[in-house]
Structures are given as C-alpha cells and as structure tokens.
N, C-alpha and C positions, 0 to 999 in steps of 0.2 A: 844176939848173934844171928839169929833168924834174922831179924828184922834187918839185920847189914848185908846177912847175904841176897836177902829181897829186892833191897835197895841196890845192889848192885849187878843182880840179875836185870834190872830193871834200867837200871843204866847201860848195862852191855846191850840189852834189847834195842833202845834210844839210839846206839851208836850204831849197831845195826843198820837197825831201820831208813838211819839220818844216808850211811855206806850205801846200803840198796838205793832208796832214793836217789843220790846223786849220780851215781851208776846208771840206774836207769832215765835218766833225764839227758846224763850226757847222750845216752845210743840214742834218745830218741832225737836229740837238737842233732845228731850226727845223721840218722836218718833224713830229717827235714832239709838239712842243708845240702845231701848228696840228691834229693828229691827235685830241692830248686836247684842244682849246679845241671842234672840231666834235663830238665824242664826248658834254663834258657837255653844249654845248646841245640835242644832239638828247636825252639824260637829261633834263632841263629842259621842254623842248616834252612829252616825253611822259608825266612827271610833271606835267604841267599838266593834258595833255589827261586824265588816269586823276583828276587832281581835279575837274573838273568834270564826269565822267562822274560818280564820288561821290557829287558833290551832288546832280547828277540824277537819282541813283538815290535820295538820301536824300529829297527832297525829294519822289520818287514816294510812297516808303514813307510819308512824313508825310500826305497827302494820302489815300493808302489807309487810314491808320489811323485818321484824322481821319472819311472816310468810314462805317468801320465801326462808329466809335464813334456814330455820327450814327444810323446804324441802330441799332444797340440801343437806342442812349436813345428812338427813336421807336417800338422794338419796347414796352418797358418803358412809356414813358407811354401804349398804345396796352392793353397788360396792366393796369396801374393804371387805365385809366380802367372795361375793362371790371368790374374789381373793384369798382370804383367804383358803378359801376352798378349789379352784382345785390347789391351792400350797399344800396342806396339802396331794391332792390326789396323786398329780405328784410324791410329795416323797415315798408316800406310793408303788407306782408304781415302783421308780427308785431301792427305796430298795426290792421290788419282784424282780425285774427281777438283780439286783446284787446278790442277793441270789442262784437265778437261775444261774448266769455263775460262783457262785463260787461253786457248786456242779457240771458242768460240768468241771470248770477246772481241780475238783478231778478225775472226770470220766476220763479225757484226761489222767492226769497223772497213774490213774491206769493201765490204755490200755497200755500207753509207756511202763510200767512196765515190762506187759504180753508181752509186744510183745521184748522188751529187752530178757526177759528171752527166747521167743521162738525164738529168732536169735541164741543167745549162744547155746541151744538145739541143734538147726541144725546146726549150726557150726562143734560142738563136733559129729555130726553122720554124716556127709560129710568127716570130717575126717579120721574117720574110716573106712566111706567105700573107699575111696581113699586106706587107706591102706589094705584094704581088698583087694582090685584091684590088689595092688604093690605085694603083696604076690601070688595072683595066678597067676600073666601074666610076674613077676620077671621081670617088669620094672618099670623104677619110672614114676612120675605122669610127670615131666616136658621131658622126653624123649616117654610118651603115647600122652602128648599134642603136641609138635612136630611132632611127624609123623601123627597125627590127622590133622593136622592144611596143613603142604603140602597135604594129599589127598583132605581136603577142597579147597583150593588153586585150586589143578587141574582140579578139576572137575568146581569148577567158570568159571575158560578160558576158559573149553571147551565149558558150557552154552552162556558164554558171545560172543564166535566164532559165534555160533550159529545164538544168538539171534539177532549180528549185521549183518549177511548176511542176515538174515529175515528180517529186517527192512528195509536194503538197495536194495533187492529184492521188498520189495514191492512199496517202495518209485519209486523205476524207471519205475513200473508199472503205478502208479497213479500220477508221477511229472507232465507227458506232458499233459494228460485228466484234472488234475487241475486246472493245467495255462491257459491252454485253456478255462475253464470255466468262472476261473477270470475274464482273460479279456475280455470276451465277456459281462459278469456281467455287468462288470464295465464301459465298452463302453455303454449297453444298458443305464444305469442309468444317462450319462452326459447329461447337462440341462444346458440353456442360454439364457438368457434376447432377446427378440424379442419387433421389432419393427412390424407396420402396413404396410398391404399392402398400394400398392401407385395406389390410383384409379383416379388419375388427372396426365395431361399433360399442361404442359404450350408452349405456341407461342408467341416468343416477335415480337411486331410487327415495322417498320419502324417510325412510327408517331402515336399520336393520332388520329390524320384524318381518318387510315384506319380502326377504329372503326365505324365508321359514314359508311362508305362502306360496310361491315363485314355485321351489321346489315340490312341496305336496307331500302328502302322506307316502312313504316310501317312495320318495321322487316319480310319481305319477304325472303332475302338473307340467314337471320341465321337461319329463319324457314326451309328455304329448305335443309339447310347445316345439321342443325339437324335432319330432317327425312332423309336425305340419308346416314349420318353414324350411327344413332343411340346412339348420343352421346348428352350433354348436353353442351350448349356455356355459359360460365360466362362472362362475358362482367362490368366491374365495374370502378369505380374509378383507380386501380392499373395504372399508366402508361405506355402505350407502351403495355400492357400486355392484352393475352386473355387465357380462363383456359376450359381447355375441360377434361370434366366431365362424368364418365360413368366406369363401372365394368370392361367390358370387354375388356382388352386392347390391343387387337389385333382392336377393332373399334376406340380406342383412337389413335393408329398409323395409322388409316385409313385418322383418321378427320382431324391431326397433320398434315400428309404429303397433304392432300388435300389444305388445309387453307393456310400451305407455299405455292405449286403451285399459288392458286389463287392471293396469294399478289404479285408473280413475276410478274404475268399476266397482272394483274391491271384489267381483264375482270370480272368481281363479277356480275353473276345475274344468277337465277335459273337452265337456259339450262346448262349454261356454270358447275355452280356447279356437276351437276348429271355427265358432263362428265367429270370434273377432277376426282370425288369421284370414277368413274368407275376403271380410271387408276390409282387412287391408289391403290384400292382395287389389283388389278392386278399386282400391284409391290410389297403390302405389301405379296401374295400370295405366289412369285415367289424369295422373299427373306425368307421366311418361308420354304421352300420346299430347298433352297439350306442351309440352319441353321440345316434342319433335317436331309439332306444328311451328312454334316462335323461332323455331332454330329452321328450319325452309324459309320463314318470314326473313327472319333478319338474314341469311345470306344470297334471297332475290334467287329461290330457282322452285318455284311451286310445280305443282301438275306431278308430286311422287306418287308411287302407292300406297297404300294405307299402311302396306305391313312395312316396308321401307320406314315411314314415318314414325310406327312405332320401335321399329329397331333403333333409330335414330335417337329416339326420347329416354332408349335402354339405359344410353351412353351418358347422360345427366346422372344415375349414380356412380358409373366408374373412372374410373382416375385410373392415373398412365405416370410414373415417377412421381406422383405429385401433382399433375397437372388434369385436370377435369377436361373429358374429353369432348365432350359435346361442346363445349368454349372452344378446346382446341380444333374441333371440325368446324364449327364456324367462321374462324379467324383464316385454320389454312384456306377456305372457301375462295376469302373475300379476298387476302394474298396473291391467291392462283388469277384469281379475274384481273388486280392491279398487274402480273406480269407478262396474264395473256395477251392484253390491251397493250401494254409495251413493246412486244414483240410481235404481234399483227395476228396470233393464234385464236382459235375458236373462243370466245370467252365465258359460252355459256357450259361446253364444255367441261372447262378448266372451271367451272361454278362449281360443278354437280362433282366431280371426279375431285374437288378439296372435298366439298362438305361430304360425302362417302368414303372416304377413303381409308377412313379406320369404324367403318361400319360392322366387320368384320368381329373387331371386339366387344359385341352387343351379346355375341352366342359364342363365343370363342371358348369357353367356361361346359359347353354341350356340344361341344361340335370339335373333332379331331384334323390336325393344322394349322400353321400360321395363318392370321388372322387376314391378310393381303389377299391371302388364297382365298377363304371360305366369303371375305366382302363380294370379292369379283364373281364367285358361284352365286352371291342373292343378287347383282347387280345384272347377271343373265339372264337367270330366272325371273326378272319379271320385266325383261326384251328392252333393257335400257341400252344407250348405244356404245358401238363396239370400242369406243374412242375413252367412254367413261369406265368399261370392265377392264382397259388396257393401263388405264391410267392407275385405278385401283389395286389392280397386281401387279404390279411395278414401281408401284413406290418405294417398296423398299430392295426395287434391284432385285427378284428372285425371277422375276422375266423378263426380256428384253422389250424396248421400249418400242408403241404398234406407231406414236403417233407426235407430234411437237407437244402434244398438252399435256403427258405423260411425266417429262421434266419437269416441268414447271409445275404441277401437284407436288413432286417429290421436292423441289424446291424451299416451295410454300408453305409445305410441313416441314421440313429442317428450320424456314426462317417463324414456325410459330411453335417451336419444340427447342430451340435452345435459345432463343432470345432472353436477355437476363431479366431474370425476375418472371420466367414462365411458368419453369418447374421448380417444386420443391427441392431445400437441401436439407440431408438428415443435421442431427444437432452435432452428432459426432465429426462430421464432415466438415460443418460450417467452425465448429472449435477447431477443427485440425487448421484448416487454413487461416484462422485467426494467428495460431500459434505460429506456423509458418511464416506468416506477414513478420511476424515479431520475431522469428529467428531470421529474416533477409535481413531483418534491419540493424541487429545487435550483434552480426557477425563484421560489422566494420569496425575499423580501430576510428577510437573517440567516441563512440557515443556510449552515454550512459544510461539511457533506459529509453524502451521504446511502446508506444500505445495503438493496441487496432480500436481503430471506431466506428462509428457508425453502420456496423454491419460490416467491418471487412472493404468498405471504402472509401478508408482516409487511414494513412499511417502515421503517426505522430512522433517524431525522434527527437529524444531531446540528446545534447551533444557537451562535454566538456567544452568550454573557453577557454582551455590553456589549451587546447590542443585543436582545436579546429576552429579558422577564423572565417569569414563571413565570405569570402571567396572560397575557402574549403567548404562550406558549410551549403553553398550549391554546386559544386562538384562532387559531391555525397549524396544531396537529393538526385543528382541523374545517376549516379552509380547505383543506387538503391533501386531505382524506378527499371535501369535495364536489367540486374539480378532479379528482378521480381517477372519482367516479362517472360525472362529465360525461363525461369523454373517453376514459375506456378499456372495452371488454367483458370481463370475466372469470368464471371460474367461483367460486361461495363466495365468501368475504369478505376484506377486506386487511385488517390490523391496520395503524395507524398510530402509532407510540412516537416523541414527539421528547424527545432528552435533553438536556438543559440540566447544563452541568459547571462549575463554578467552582475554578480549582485556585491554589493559593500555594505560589510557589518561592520557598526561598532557599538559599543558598551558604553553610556554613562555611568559613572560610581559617583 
C-alpha cells in the first residue's frame, strides 16, 4: 500500500513537473517571441526613419546640383554673350577699316591717274623742246647726245687720273706709319697663360739617414743651416728628398749648393756649415758676375758698371712665370735694337733700356716697390742716360713715356714675354686647355671621339660615316677651328684633322 501510494506520489510529482515545465517554456518562447516582434519593429521604425533621412539628403543633393548647374549655364551664356559681343565689335571694326582702304584704293587710283597724265604732259613738252633744240643748233638730239656724252667721257678720265694719283700719293704716305702702328698695336696687345714663380728648390739626398744628420742633435745642424742662408729646410716624409724654401732665390742657390757640399763632406755641424755657406755664397757671387758679364756680351752694350753688372747676373737665378729672366733681358735687348733700327730711333739706347729693364727684379725681394720703379732708381744712380731710366719706368706704363725708345722697350718685352713657348704653363692649366680642345670638338653633332696631341697643337676628330660625309667633314674642320678661336687663348696654332673612316666587316665560318 505504501509502496502504491509512493508510486503515485511519484507520478503526480512527474506530472507536475512535466505541467511546470511546459508552462514555463511556453512564457518563456512567449517572451522571446514578444522580444523579437519589438526588436523588428524598432529595425523597421528606424529603417524608415534612415529612408527618409536619404531622401532628404538626396533630394538636397538634387537641388544643389540642380543649382550648380543653373550657375554655369548662366556663367556660360554670360561668356557667350560676351563673345558675342566683341565678335559683333571686331566686325564692326574689320568693316571700318575695309571701308577705309577702299576709299584709299580710290585715292591711289586717282593719283596714278594724275600722275599718268602728268607723264604724258611732260612727255609731249620734252619733245618739243628737243625739237626746239634740233631747230636752233641744226643737229639732231642723238648726234647732240653723242658729242655730249664723249666730252663727259673726257672729262671722267681726266677726274679719275686724278683722283687715282691722289689716293696712291697719299696711300704711300700713310702705308709705312700705318703698318708700323699695326704692328706695334698688335704686339702690345698679345697675352699668354702664365704659370707661378718657383719659390723652392729641391736636394735629393744619398739615403734617408742623411736626414737624421741634416737636422742634428735637437735640430741644431738645420737651425744653423737656416739662419745662415736665410732660407727655409722642409725635411718630411718624401724619400731621399729635402725642399728649401724661400723668395729669394739667389739664397735658395746659396743653401742648395751649401747642403750638396756638406753631404760630400759628411762633416754636418754648425762651424763647419757657416763655412761651406761662406763659400758658397762666394761662388754663387762669382757665377753671377760672370752670367752678367756674357749677358752685356751677348746683347752688344759693354762699358756698365760693375754693380749694374752684378745685379744683372742676380737675374740668372730668377724666373718671371716661368720664364728666366736674364734670357728674357737679353732677347728683349736684342728686340728693342731690331725695332729701333726699323723705326730710325736711338738704337743703342733701345740696347741698354731692353737689357735693364727688369733689372729691378735683382733686389725687389729687399727693396719696397714695383720693380720698374726701384730699376730706374739703380739706373740713376749710377748717371746712366735720362732716355734709358725713362725707358726702364715705363715699361710697364706706371709713367709716361720721356722718349720714342720707351715704346719700343715696352714692346720688346711684350714680344719676348708672351711669345709661344716663352713662358711656362702650370700642369693644371695646360690639362685644362687639353680638355677644352676636346670639349670644342665633341660638342658637334657626328663626331665620335676627339684627341689633343702634341701638346695641345693638333686636334684630332674622328667622325661618324653615316652622318657626316667628306664635304661635311671640312665644314666641321673650319667650324671647329673658328669655335676654338672664339673661345680659347693659346700660344701658336692648333691643327685641326677630322677623319672620317668607313670600314667593312665580315665573318668567315
């Protein structure tokens, strides 16, 4: 009995339970479904409200576009109309001023008229008077123009006799003063690439070692070696090598020839230096004095003075751009005589006043001012004449000139100071103008490579064959030859060769 009411306890419980359950399942699917019914409508509502925001937005945008468009077309017919306009004016214009040339074409044509008729006018009264003529002088007009015409004839010859003795009369007057001007022009005016004086001497030495000597026990040896020539010792890395340094290079042939004695020697210490440097000093002296003596010989004007003579021999160690000036006082010397003698002037003169005239530069190095200046101060002082101290400060134009032989010094030395191949060119200078040769030449169309030779005078171009033929091929060499005149200074002449090559290959297999 328990056990049935258990079981049926137990059963009501089940059925219960089964009753809740489904009860409670329903509210909740009832829940979820009232959950999703408010969910889409609120999707719905606001899917609504996001469409007519759309439209409202589309319908702005139509409106805006609508507007814009309204503005252009009113920009455009506002453009059009002014177009409109100054075409309406242009015509108005083209037909004034066609109006205008067709009343002048009338006016031309009238004028031709007038002026027709007064040709034929004078026609018909040149006639007449022709024959007015033929009646009083009872000859005809072509036997009046005939003899008319030989007295004109005659009288030309004789004008023209005349006028060509006159011309050739004056021409022989003014040919030779001319030419002679020319050329003197034309020599003052030549100019040439200079290089730098050379203020160092080099001594190559036996060994390394005798660096270690050179200098001395706490550089004592090149201390003293440098206070007694006055020069400057480089002593560096270079091998073998010692570099003396200093302006004046009658001190730098001092130190030069001192420094070789002492390495023969092998004796290197202070006494010993002061007395090679003594004897050199004394031989570089006495090779100075005989350089000044051959240089009076060679340019024929003896009877200087001694110390003249020596200042002269000074000029055997220095150099001017590169160029050795005691050469170049010799030459302008001899110069000055060839154009005093040309020109009828003093020639012995025009001797003395080349060969001094950069005498100046012997002490220039001890003595303050240009060197024109302080020549013509030793060229008074020792009462040489007034023609030679004028010639000598004037050469370079810082005084005016006293005398005819004044020019012709300053001449002499222009024609023995940039004649080609006088003076020196630095390396950098002479490559630049190599370079240059080779950019004139390989800025024209066709050519394919170009070579400088010989020093810059010969240019060698070689050229494409399909593009430049043998008549192009010297109208290229004179177009290259006049860019090169134009744009470069050089000394002498360039040669220009372009070659033109035509070759045929082929392959046996």
């Amino acid at each position: 009995m328990e056990i049935a009411l258990a079981a049926t306890g137990i059963v009501a419980a089940l059925l219960l339970g089964a009753t809740v359950g489904f009860v409670s399942r329903a509210h909740f699917a009832n829940q979820a479904i009232s959950s999703a019914q408010e969910k889409s409508a609120r999707i719905v509502a606001e899917a609504r409200t996001q469409q007519k925001e759309l439209i409202l937005a589309a319908k702005d945008e139509k409106m805006k576009l609508q507007r814009e468009a309204e503005d252009e077309a009113r920009a455009k017919r506002a453009e059009l109309s002014g177009l409109e306009s100054r075409l309406i004016a242009r015509d108005e214009q083209l037909d004034m001023r066609s109006d205008m040339l067709e009343q002048r074409d009338r006016k031309l044509l009238d004028r031709e008229r007038e002026l027709e008729t007064s040709r034929t006018e004078l026609a018909r009264a040149q006639m007449e008077h022709v024959a007015a003529l033929e009646r009083v002088s009872s000859m005809s007009a072509e036997e009046a123009k005939a003899e008319l015409l030989v007295a004109v004839r005659e009288e030309a010859d004789r004008d023209a006799v005349r006028l060509s003795k006159s011309i050739e009369r004056a021409a022989r007057e003014e040919a030779e003063e001319r030419a002679r001007e020319i050329v003197i022009t034309t020599m003052q005016r030549i100019a040439a690439d200079h290089t730098a004086e050379h203020t160092v001497s080099t001594v190559h030495l036996p060994n390394d070692e005798m660096k270690g000597r050179i200098i001395g026990r706490e550089g004592r040896n090149i201390r003293a070696l440098e206070q007694a020539t006055g020069v400057d010792l480089i002593i560096d890395d270079t091998p073998e090598t010692v570099v003396i340094s200093a302006f004046d290079p009658v001190r730098r042939e001092v130190a030069r020839i001192a420094l070789t004695k002492l390495m023969q020697d092998g004796r290197i210490h202070p006494g010993r230096i002061e007395e090679v440097v003594a004897k050199a000093r004394a031989e570089v002296d006495l090779v100075m004095r005989q350089a000044g003596e051959q240089a009076i010989y060679d340019a024929g004007v003896p009877g200087l003075p001694s110390e003249i003579v020596k200042l002269l021999g000074r000029l055997k160690y220095r150099t001017s751009y590169g160029q050795n000036v005691l050469v170049h006082s010799v030459e302008t010397s001899r110069l000055a005589a060839i154009i005093a003698a040309e020109m009828g002037a003093d020639v012995q003169v025009a001797k003395v006043g080349g060969l001094l005239h950069d005498i100046g530069k012997a002490i220039d190095h001890e003595t303050e001012g240009p060197h024109a200046q302080i020549g013509a101060q030793i060229a008074a002082r020792h009462n040489l004449s007034p023609k030679v101290v004028n010639a000598i400060a004037a050469h370079h134009q810082e005084v005016e000139y006293g005398s005819t032989e004044a020019p012709i010094v300053q001449v002499a030395d222009a024609i023995s100071a940039s004649r080609p191949g006088a003076r020196g060119e630095s390396v950098e200078t002479y490559i630049r103008r190599l370079e240059d040769l080779q950019a004139i030449a390989e800025s024209f169309e066709g050519v394919e490579k170009s070579f400088a030779v010989q020093a810059g005078r010969e240019v060698r171009i070689l050229v494409r064959p399909e593009q430049i033929d043998d008549v192009t091929a010297t109208r290229l060499a004179r177009d290259v030859v006049k860019k090169i005149e134009a744009s470069l200074t050089y000394p002498g002449q360039i040669k220009v060769t372009v070659i033109r090559e035509t070759r045929a290959v082929e392959y046996a297999k």
